[in-house]
N, C-alpha and C positions, 0 to 999 in steps of 0.2 A: 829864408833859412831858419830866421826865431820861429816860423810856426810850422816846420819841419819837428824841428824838436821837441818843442811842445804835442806835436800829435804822435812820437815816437814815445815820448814817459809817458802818454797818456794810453797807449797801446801796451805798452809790458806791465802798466799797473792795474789795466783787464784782465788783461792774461794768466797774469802769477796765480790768482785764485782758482782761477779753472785747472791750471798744471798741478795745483795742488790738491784737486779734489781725485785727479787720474792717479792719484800716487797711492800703491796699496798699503793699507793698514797696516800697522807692527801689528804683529801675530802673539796671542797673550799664551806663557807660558806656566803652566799650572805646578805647582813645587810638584816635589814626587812626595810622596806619602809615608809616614815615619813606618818605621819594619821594628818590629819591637823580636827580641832572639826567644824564644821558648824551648826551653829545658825539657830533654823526652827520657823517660828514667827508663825506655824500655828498654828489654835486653838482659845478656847473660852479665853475671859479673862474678867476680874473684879478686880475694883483698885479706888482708892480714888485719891482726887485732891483737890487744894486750890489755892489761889493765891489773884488777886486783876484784877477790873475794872471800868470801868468809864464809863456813859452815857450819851452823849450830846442831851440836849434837850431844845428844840426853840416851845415857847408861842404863838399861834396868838390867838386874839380874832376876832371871825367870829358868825353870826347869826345862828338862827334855820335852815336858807335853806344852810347854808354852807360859805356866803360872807364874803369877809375878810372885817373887822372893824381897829384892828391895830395892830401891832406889840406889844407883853407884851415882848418879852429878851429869851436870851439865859440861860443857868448854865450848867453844868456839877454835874452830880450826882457819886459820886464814892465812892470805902470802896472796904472791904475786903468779898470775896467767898468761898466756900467748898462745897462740893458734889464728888459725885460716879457717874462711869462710868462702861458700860459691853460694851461687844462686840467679834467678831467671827473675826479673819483674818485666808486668805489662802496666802501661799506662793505657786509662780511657778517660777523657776528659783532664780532671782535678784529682781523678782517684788513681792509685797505682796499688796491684795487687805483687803478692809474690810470694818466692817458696824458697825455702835458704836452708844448706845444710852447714854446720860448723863445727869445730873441734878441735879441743885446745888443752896442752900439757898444762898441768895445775902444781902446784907445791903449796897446797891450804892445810897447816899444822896448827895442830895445839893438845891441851891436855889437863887433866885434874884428878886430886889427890881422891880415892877413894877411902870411906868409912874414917876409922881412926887413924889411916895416914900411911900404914904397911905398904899399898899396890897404887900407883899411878897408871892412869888411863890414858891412853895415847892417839890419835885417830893423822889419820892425813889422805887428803883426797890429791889421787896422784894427776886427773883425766879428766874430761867431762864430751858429751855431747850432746849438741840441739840438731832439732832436727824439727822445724817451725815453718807455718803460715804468715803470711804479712798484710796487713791494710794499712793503706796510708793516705797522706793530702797533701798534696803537693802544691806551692809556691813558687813556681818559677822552679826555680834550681835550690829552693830550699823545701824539706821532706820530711814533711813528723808521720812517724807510723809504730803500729803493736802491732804483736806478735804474738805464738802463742802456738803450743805442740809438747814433743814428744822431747826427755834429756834422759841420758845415762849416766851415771858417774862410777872413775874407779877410783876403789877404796883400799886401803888397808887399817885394820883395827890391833893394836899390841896392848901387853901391860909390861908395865916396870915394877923393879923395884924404885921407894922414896930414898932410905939411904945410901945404897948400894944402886946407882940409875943403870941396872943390866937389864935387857929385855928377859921377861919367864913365858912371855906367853903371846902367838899372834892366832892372827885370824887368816893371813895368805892374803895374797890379790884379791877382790871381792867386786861384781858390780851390781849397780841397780838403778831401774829404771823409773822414770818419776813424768810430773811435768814441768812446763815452763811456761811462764809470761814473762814480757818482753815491752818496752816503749822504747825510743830512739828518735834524735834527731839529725838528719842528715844535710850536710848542703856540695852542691856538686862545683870546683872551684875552676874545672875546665871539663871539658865539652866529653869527656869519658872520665875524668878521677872525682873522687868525691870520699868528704870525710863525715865521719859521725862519733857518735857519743849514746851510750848505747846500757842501758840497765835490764835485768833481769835474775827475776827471782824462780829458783826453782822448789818443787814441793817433790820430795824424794818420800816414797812408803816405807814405812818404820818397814825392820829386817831383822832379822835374829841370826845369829850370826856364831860359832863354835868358836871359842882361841883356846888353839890346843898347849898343852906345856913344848918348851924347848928342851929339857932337860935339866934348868937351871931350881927350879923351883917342886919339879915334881918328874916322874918320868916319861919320860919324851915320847910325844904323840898321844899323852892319856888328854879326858881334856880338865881342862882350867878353870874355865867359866863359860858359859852359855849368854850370851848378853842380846837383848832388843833392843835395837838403836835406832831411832828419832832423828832425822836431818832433814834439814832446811839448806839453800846458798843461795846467796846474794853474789852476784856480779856486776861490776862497771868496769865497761871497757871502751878503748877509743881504739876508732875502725879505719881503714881507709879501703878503697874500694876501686878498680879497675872496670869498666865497662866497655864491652861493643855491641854495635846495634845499638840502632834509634838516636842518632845523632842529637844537633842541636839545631831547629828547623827555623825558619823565618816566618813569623806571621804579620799577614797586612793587616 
C-alpha cells in the first residue's frame, strides 16, 4: 500500500509539468493607440461681431478745380459697431485659406472747431464694408490669420454753428471705397462655434466732397464749402462664428 502511494505522487508530479506545457499561452493584448481630435476650419461660416472704432479725418478747404485754399483741422470720429460676417474657408495641412464678406452699422462721431471759432466741423461714419482674402495657421483649434481686400464706408459730412450748435450746412449720405488689412486670432471652442478678436485698419482715398447751405446760414442749396477729406479707421471687434462642413476628425 506505502509504495502504491509513493508511485501515485510520483506520477502526478511527472505529469503536472507536461499538463502545463499543453496549456495555451495568455494571448498579449496591445493598448489601442492614443487618437489625438484635430480641428478642420473648413467650410461655410456665418457669425456676428461688435466692437468699436475710430476715424481720423483731416478738412482742407479747396476750390471748384480742386486748389488747396486752407487747412480747416483734424478730429477723430469714433463710437461703437455691430454687424455680420459670412464666408467659405479651406484647410490644407496647417494653412487655412478664405474669403469673407462683412458689414456693419457704425455710429463713429466727432468734431472740431474751425479757424477762429465761428463754424464747427462735424463728420460721422454711419456703415462700413469688408470684403477680404484670408491666410492663416492653424493650431489645432486655435487660428491666427490676415486679411486683406476691398472696404466701403458710409459717410455723412455737416458744419455747425460754435454758439448757436444749429446745422448751416451738409454734405448728404456719401460713400467711398478704400482698402483694408486685417490680423485675428481665433480659437474654435466646439466642433462648429468658434470665437475671435479681430483688428483692422482701413486706408479710405482722400474725397472732396460739396456741403451745400440748409438755409440757415446762406441760401438753401447754394454751396457752403467745398472740403477734401483725409480718412483713415481703425477697428476692433470680437466675433463669433457658426460653421458647417469639415467636422472635427480623429487622427491616429
Amino acid at each position: 500500500m506505502k509504495n502504491f502511494l509513493l508511485g501515485t505522487v510520483a506520477l502526478v508530479a511527472f505529469a503536472a509539468p507536461a499538463a502545463a506545457a499543453d496549456l495555451a499561452a495568455r494571448p498579449y493584448t496591445k493598448a489601442p493607440p492614443m487618437i489625438a481630435a484635430i480641428y478642420d476650419w473648413s467650410g461655410f461660416y456665418i457669425g456676428a461681431n461688435g466692437g468699436w472704432g475710430s476715424s481720423r479725418k483731416c478738412w482742407d478747404s479747396v476750390t471748384a478745380a480742386g486748389a488747396f485754399v486752407f487747412a480747416e483741422g483734424c478730429h477723430d470720429a469714433t463710437g461703437g459697431t455691430a454687424g455680420g460676417q459670412v464666408g467659405y474657408r479651406w484647410q490644407s495641412s496647417a494653412w487655412v485659406f478664405g474669403l469673407e464678406a462683412q458689414g456693419n452699422w457704425a455710429d463713429f462721431k466727432g468734431d472740431n472747431i474751425v479757424g477762429a471759432g465761428a463754424f464747427r466741423n462735424q463728420s460721422k461714419v454711419n456703415a462700413f464694408g469688408l470684403f477680404t482674402g484670408q491666410v492663416g495657421y492653424a493650431a489645432n483649434n486655435v487660428l491666427f490669420y490676415v486679411k486683406g481686400g476691398a472696404a466701403v464706408t458710409s459717410d455723412r459730412f455737416r458744419v455747425s454753428g460754435v454758439g448757436i450748435p444749429v446745422e448751416v450746412a451738409n454734405s448728404g449720405d456719401t460713400t467711398r471705397w478704400g482698402g483694408a488689412v486685417g490680423v485675428g486670432l481665433e480659437y474654435g471652442f466646439a466642433p462648429n462655434w468658434s470665437a475671435a478678436v479681430e483688428y483692422d485698419h482701413l486706408f479710405m482715398q482722400d474725397k472732396t466732397y460739396t456741403l451745400l447751405n440748409n438755409g440757415v446760414a446762406g441760401v438753401a442749396g447754394t454751396v457752403f464749402d467745398i472740403a477734401r477729406i483725409r480718412q483713415d479707421v481703425d477697428l476692433v471687434t470680437v466675433r463669433i462664428n457658426y460653421r458647417w462642413g469639415g467636422p472635427v476628425i480623429a487622427k491616429y
